[in-house]
BAFIMI-247672 format. One record per residue: x, y, z of N, C-alpha, C, O in turn. Coordinates in steps of 0.05 Angstrom, whole numbers, plus 5000, padded with zeros to 4 digits. Each point is the difference from the previous one (the first is absolute). Layout:
// residues N
XYZXYZXYZXYZ/...
//
This chain:
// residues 491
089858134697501750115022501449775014498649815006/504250185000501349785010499850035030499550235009/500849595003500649975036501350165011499550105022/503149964956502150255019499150274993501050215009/496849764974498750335003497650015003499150224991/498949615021497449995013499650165022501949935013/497350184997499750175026496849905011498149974984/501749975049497449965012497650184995500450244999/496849644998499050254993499150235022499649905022/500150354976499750185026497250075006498049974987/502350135035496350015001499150315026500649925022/498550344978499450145014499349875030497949885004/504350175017499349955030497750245010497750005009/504150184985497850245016501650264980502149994988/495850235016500450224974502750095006500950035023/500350004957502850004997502049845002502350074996/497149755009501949735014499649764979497849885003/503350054982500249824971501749785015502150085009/497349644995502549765007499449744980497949954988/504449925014499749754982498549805016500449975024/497449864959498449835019502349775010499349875019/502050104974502649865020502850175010502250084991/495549945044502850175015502649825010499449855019/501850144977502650055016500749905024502450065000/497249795027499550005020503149875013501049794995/500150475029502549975010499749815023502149945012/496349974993498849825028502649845009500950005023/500149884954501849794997502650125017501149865017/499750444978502650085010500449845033501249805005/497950305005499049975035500549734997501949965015/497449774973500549775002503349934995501449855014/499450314958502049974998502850175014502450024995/496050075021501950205014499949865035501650125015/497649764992499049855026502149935009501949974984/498549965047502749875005502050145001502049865002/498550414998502650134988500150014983501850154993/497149744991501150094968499350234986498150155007/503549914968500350244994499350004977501849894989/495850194986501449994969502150234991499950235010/501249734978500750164979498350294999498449964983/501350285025498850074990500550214970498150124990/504249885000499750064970499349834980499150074978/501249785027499349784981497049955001498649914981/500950135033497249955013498750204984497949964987/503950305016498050184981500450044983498750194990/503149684995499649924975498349934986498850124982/500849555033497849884986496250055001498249914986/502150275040496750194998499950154978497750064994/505550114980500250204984499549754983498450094984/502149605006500549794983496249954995498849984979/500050005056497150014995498050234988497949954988/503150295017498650214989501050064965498650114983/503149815014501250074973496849794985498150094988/502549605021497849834987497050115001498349874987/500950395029497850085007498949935023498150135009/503049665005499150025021500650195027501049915021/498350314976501350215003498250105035500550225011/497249555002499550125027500749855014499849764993/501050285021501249845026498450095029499350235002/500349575021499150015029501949845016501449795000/497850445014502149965031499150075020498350175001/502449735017500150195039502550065006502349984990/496050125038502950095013501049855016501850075015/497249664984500949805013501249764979500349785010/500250254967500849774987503150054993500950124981/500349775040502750084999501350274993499450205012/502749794964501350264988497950134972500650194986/496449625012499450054981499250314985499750034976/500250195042499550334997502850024997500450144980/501549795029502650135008500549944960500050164981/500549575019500249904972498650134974501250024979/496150065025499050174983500750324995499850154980/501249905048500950385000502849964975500450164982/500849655022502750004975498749974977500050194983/498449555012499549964978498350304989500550114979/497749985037499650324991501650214989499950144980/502049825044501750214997502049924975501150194989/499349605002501849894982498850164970501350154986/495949775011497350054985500950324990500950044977/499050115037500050295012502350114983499650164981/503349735028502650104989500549934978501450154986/497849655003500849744979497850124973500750034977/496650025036498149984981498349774984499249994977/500749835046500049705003497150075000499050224999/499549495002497249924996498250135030500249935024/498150294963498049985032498249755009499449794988/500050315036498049815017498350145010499750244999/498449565014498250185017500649765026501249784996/497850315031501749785023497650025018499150215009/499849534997498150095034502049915018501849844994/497550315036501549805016497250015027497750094995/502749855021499149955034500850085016502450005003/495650105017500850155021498749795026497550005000/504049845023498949815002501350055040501649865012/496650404998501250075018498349735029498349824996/503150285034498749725011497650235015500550235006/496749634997498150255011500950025030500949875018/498150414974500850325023499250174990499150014977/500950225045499950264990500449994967501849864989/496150334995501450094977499950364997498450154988/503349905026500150294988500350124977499949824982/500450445008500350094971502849955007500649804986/501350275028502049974996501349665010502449974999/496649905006500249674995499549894970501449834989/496750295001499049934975502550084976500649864980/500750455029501649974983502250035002501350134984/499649775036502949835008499949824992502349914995/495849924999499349694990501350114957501949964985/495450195013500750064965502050074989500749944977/501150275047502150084991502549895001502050104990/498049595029502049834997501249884970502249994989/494549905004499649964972500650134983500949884980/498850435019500250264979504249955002501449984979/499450025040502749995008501749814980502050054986/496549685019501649784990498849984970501950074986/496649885003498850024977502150384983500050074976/501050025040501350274987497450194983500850134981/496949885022497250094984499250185018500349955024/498250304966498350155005497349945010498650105018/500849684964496849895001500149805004502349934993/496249825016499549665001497450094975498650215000/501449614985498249944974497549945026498650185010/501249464999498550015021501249875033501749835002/497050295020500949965017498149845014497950095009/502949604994497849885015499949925031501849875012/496650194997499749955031498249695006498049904989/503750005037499749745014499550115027501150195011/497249664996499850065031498549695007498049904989/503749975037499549855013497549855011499549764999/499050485014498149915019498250214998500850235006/496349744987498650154994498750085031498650214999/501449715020500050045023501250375018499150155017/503349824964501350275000497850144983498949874983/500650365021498850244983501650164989498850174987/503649855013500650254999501749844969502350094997/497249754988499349984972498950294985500850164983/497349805035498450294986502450244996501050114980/499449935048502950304998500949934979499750144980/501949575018502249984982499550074971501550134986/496449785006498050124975500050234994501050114980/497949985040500150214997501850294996499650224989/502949645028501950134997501949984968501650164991/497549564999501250004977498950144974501450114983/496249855017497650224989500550245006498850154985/502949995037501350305001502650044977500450194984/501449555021501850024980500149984974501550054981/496349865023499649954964498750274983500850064978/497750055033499750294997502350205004499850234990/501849725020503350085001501649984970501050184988/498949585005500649924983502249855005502150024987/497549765040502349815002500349784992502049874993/495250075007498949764988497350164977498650204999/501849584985498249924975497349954994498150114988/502749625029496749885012500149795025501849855006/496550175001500049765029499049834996497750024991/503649675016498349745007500049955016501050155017/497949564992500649805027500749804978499949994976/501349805057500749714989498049935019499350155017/499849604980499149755015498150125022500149925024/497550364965498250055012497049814994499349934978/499550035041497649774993497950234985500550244996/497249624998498550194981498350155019498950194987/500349815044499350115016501250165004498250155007/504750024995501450175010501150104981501350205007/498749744963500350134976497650214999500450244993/496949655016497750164984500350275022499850244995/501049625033500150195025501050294980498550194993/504549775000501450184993499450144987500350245003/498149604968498750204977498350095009500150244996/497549695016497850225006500750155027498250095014/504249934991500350185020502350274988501050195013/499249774964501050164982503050044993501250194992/499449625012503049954993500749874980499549765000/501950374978500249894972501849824995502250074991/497049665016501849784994499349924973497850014989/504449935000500849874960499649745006497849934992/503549885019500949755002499649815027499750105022/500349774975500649695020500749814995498549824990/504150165014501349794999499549715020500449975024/498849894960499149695012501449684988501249964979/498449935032500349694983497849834993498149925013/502850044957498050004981500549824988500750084977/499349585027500049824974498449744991497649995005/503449854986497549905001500749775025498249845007/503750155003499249855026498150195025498549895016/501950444984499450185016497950144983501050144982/496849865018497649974976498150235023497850094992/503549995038497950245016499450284977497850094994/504249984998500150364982497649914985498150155000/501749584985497650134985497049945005498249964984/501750065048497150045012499450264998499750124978/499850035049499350235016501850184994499550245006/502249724986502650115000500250244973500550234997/498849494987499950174966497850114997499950174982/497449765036498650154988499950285007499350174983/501549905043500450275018501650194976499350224990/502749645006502250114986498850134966500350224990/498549545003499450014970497050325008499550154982/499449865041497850154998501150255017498350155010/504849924995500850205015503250124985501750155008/498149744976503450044991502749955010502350105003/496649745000503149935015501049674985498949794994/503450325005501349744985501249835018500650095021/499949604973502249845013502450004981500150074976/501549845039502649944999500049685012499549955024/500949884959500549715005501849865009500949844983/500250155037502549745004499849705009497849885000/504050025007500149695000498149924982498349835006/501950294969498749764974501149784994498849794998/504250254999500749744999500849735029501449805001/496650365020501349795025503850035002501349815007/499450364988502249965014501949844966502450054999/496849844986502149864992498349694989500349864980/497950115043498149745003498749914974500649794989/497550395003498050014975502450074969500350204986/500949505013502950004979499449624993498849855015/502550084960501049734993501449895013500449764997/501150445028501849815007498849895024501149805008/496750295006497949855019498149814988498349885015/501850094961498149834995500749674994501749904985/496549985032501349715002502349965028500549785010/500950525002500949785014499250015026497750075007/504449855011498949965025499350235021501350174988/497749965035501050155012503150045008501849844997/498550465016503149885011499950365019498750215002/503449665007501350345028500450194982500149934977/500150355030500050194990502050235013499550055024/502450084967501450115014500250254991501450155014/497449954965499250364992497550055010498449815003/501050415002497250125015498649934987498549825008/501350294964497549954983499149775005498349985018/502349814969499749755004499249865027498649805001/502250305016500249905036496650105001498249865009/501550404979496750125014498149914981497849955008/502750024967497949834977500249815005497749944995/503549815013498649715005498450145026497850044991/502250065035497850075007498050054993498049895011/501650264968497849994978499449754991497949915010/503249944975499849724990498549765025498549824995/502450265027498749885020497650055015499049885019/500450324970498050145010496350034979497750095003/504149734974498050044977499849754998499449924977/501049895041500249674995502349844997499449774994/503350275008502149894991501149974982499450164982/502949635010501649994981498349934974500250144980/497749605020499249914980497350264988499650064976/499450035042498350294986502250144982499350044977/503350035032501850154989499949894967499450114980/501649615025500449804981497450124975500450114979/497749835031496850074985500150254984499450044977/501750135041499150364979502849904992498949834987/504450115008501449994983499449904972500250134979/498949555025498349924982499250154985501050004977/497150185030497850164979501150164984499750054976/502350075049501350194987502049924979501350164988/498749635010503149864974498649954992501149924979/496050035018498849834978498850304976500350034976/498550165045499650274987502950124985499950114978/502049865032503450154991499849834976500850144981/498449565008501449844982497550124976500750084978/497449925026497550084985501850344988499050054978/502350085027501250274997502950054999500950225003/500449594992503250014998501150165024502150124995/496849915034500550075025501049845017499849764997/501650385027500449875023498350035025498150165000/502449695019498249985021499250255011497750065003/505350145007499450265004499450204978499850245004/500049674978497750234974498050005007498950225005/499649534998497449955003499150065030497650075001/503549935020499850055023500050315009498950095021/502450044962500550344990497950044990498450125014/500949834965497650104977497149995021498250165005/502249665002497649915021499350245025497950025012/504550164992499050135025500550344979499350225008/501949734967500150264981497549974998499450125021/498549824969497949944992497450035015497849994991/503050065040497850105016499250215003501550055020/497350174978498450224990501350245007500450204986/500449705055500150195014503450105000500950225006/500749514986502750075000501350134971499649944977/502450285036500950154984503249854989500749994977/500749915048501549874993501449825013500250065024/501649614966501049835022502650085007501450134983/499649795047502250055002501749754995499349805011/503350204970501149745012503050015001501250084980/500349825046502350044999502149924997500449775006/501250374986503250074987501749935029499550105023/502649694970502950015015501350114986500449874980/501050405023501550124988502749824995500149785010/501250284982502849874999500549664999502249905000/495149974998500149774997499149934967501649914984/495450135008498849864990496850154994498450075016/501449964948497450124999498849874975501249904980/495850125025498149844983498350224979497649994995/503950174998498450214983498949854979497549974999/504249924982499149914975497549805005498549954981/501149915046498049784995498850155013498150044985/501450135037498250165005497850234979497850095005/504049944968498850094987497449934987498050134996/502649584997498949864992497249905010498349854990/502050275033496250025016498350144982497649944998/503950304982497950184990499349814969498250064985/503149775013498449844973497749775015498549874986/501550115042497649835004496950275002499850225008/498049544975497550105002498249825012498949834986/500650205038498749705023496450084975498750194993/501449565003496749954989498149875020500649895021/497350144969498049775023501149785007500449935023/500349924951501149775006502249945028499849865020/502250334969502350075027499150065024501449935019/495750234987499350075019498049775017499349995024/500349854957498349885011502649755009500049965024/502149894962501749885017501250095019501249825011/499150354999501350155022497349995026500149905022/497750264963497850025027500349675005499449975024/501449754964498149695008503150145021499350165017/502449814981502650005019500150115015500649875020/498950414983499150085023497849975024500250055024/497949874963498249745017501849805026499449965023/502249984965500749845018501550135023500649865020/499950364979501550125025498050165017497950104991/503149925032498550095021500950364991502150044988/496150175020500950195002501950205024500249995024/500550114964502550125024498650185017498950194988/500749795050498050115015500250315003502350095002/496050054999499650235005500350174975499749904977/500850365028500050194973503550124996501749965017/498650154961502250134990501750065030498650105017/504349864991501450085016499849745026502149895008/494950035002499849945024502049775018500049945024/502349904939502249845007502250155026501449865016/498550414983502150115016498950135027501350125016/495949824984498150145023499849785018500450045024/499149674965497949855018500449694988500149964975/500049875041498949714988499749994973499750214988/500449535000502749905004501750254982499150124981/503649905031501850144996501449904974501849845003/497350264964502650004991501450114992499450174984/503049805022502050184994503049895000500449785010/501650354978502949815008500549885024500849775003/498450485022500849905023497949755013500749825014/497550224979497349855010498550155023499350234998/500549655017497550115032501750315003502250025011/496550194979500650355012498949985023499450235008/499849565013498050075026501750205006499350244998/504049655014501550095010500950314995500850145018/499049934962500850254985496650205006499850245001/498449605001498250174995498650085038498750205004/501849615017499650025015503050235018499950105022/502349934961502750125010498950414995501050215010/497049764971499050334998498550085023498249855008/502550425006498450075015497550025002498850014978/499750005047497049944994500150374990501950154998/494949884996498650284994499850115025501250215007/497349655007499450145027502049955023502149874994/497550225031502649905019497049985021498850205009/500349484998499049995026500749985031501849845008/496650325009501650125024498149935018497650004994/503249925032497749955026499250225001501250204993/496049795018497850115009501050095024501049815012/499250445002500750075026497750025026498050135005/503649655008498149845021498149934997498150065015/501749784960498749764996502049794989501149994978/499049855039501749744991498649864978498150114989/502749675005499749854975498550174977498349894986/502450445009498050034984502950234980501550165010/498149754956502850234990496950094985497649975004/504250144975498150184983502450144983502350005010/497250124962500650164986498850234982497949974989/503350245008499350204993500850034967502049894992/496950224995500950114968501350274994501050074979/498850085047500450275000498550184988501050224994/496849724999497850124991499050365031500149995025/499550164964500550235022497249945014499850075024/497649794962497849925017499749955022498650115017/503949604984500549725014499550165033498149935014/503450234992500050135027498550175014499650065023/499650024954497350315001497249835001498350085017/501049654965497949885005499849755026498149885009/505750114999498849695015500049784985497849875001/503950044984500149804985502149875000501850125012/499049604976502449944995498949874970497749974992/504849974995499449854977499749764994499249914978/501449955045499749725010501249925026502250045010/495549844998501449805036499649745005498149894989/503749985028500449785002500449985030501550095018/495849684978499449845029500649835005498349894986/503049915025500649765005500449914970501950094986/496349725006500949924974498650134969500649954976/497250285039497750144983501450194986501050175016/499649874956500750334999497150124978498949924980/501050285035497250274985501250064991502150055011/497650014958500550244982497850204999497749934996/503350365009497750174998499050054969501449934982/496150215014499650144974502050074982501150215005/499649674975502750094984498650104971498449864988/502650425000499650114984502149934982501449815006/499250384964501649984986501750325008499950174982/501149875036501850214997502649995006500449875020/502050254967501549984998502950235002500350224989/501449645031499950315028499850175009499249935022/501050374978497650165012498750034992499950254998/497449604988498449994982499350084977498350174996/503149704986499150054979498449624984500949775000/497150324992497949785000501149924974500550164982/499849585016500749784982498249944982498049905010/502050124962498849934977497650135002498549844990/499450475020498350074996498749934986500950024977/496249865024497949954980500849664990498649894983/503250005026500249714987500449825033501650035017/496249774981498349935028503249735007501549985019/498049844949502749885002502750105010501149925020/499950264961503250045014499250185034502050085012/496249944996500050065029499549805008501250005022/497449774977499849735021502849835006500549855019/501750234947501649884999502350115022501749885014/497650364984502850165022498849915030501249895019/495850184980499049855030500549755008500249935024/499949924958500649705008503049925005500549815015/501550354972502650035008500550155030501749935016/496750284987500250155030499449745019501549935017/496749974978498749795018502549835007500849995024/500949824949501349844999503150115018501049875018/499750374973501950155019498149965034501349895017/497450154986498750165035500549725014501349995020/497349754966500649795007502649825011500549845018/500650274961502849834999501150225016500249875021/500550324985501450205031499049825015501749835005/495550105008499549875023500449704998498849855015/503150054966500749715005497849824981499849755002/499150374984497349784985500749984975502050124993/496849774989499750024968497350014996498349995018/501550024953497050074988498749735001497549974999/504649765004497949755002498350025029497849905003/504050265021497649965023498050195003498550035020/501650064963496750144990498149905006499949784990/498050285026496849845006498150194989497949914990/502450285010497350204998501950234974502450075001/495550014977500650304998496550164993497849934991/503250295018496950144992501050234979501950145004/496549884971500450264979497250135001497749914998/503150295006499050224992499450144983502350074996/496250094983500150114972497450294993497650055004/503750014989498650284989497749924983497749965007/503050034977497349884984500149664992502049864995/495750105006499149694996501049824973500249764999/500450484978501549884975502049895005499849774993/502850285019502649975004499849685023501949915011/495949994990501549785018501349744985501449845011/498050154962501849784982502350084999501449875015/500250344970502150084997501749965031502349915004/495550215016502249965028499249735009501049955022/497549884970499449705013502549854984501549865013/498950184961501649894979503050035019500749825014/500850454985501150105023501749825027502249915003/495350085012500549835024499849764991501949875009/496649994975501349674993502450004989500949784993/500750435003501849874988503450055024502449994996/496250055023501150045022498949765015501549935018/496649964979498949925026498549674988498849835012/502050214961498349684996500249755010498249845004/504250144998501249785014499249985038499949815015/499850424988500850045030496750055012499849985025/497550094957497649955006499250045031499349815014/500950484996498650035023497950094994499350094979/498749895052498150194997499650294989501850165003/496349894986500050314977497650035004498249844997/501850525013497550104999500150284981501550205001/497049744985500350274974497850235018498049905011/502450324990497950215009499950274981501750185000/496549824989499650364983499650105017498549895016/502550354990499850245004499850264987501350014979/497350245027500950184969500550275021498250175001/503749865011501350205004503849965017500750095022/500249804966502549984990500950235007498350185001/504949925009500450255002501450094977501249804990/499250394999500950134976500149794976497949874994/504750074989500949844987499349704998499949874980/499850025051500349755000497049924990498050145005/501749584976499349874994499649755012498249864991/503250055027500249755013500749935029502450045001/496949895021502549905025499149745012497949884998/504450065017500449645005500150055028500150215013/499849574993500950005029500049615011498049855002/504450095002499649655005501749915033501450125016/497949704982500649915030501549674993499049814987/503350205025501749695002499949905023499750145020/500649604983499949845014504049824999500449824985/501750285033502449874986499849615020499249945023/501749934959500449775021501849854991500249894978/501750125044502949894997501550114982502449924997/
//
């Protein structure tokens, strides 16, 4: 079979849904559209009909990557009249947290349904900011109404950590996918990540395998230098973050030394490497339309077969880099920030809080906030108060607004929503989770305190306050778990 008629090979995402293990990825538009600028967009969709003709026939997008939906509704529609090559298309729904109503949820889908010119999204993936917000859950949920509609296909996330992935699945929401970054400079997906996935069904979706451009011949040997496309601007963040230029230098190495052992290039071997991990279904890598495409050497990933040998030069190389901190996503949540723009403090402190805290009436120096929980007023409670510099968090359950209890029967995804209530109650009264001194848990039965101890360290490892674990065994209904912590803010 020659190059101009090889096609990628395809692999089942979720039942009914068939994609080539090399998607498509429009990321690039938004870069090249920046500034005022405009592409082309027939031409543009052209060459997505030039990529699907070769087989590479899935493509991902948001609704934030420039004209990239707008660009695909022609190239569909072109598809449609013409009798041109199908596709299958993800895109993102990547709203800022708030309210999510049913009808927020699908004003959001049906922007997409609009510009895309389609009945259905193949899959529709959801991003959400700040896990602090709850109403993730609505949004889920509301898309899990449409998809039983038949608006959508199947549902993913992007850049959910493996704590708030599992939240979703055992709280019964049928997520296909998660999309993460996955290479071998970004080596988090195949911890905790893959194994959840590999033991729950759920596939990844891989991006920044190739760093942006980075993990290529033409970085090898030379010097650093400025960067003026996104990609590039937010992966040397990465590169800096894993030890520097000369670590970089190290896994290129390996990787050219593995490509020459295989008649490959740097990004074959760098591809095969994250094709090759259990849990992923497929990499993304992206296309500048109207400029410039690497099909034919991209193909060429599927003639590499990594052996021990290969695996074992790659693991000495990777040795030398530090790992990238935290889990899947937490670049866009928290320290260090990477991303094109760099530090989101700004972006992430610009979202409204959860709660709205309010003075205490006639009591000076004292606010407090409420959840709107219908209890709060009937029992005499608030959800947290703040004294001078003390704030109490009261007893926090997993429920979720007018109660309906979060993840029934799984002790984890309720400590996880509790520990987010906490992190919201705090931050209304001016604190973060580092001025944490005290938390006390509570638990139904005495089995569940690993799963929820596991839980709170991973909230709280760094930040090491006092902890008092207490069994209890009468819990009210559902709940399995409750917290309750006290901060100390200074300065």
């Amino acid at each position: 079979m020659t190059e101009t008629t090889r096609r990628p090979p395809r692999t089942q995402l979720a039942p009914g849904l068939e994609i080539s293990r090399l998607v498509t990825g429009l990321w690039q538009v938004a870069d090249q559209e920046r500034d005022g600028r405009v592409l082309d967009h027939a031409r543009a969709a052209q060459d997505m009909a030039a990529y699907a003709r070769a087989g590479f026939d899935t493509f991902d997008m948001a609704d934030h990557y420039g004209g990239a939906e707008l660009i695909t509704g022609r190239f569909l529609e072109a598809a449609r009249r013409e009798g041109g090559p199908a596709a299958t298309v993800f895109t993102k729904w990547c709203p800022p947290p708030g309210p999510m109503t049913a009808e927020t949820v699908r004003a959001g889908v049906q922007r997409s349904l609009d510009r895309l010119g389609v009945e259905t999204i193949d899959l529709l993936q959801f991003h959400w900011w700040t896990f602090e917000h709850p109403n993730y859950l609505d949004a889920m949920q509301g898309l899990a109404a449409l998809r039983q509609e038949g608006r959508i296909r199947h549902i993913g996330v992007t850049n959910f950590d493996t704590a708030h992935l599992a939240l979703l699945v055992r709280h019964g929401i049928p997520v296909a996918t998660n999309q993460v970054c996955f290479s071998v400079l970004d080596r988090r997906a195949a911890e905790d990540m893959s194994t959840f996935c590999l033991a729950n069904g759920v596939k990844l979706l891989a991006y920044g395998t190739l760093a942006g451009g980075l993990l290529s011949e033409r970085w090898l040997g030379a010097a650093p230098s400025a960067h003026d496309d996104w990609s590039k601007m937010k992966y040397q963040r990465f590169v800096e973050a894993i030890g520097g230029w000369d670590v970089l230098q190290t896994i290129l190495a390996a990787l050219q030394a593995v490509g020459r052992r295989h008649g490959a290039s740097i990004a074959n071997v760098a591809t095969r490497w994250v094709l090759d991990q259990p849990a992923v279904a497929g990499v993304i890598v992206g296309a500048r339309l109207t400029e410039r495409e690497h099909r034919a050497d991209n193909l060429r990933t599927f003639d590499v077969v990594l052996d021990d040998e290969d695996k074992a030069l790659l693991d000495r190389a990777f040795a030398a880099s530090r790992r990238i901190p935290g889990d899947c996503g937490d670049e866009y949540r928290r320290p260090p920030f990477l991303t094109a723009s760099g530090d989101l403090s700004h972006h992430l402190a610009a979202i409204p809080k959860v709660y709205r805290a309010e003075p205490v009436p006639g009591r000076p120096g004292r606010t407090r906030i409420d959840s709107g929980s219908i209890w709060e007023p009937v029992c005499g409670y608030s959800r947290a108060v703040r004294v001078g510099d003390r704030i109490l968090v009261s007893g926090t359950t997993a429920t979720h607004g007018s109660g309906e209890v979060v993840c029934p029967g799984d002790p984890a995804g309720q400590a996880v929503y509790i520990l987010d209530k906490i992190a919201a109650s705090v931050a209304a009264l001016g604190g973060s989770l580092e001025d944490v001194v005290r938390t006390r848990i509570y638990l139904r039965n005495a089995s569940d305190w690993e799963p929820v101890s596991r839980a709170h360290g991973r909230y709280f490892g760094e930040i090491r306050p006092a902890n008092t674990l207490v069994e209890i065994g009468n819990l009210i209904g559902d709940y399995l778990v409750e917290m309750e912590a006290e901060a100390v803010v200074t300065g």
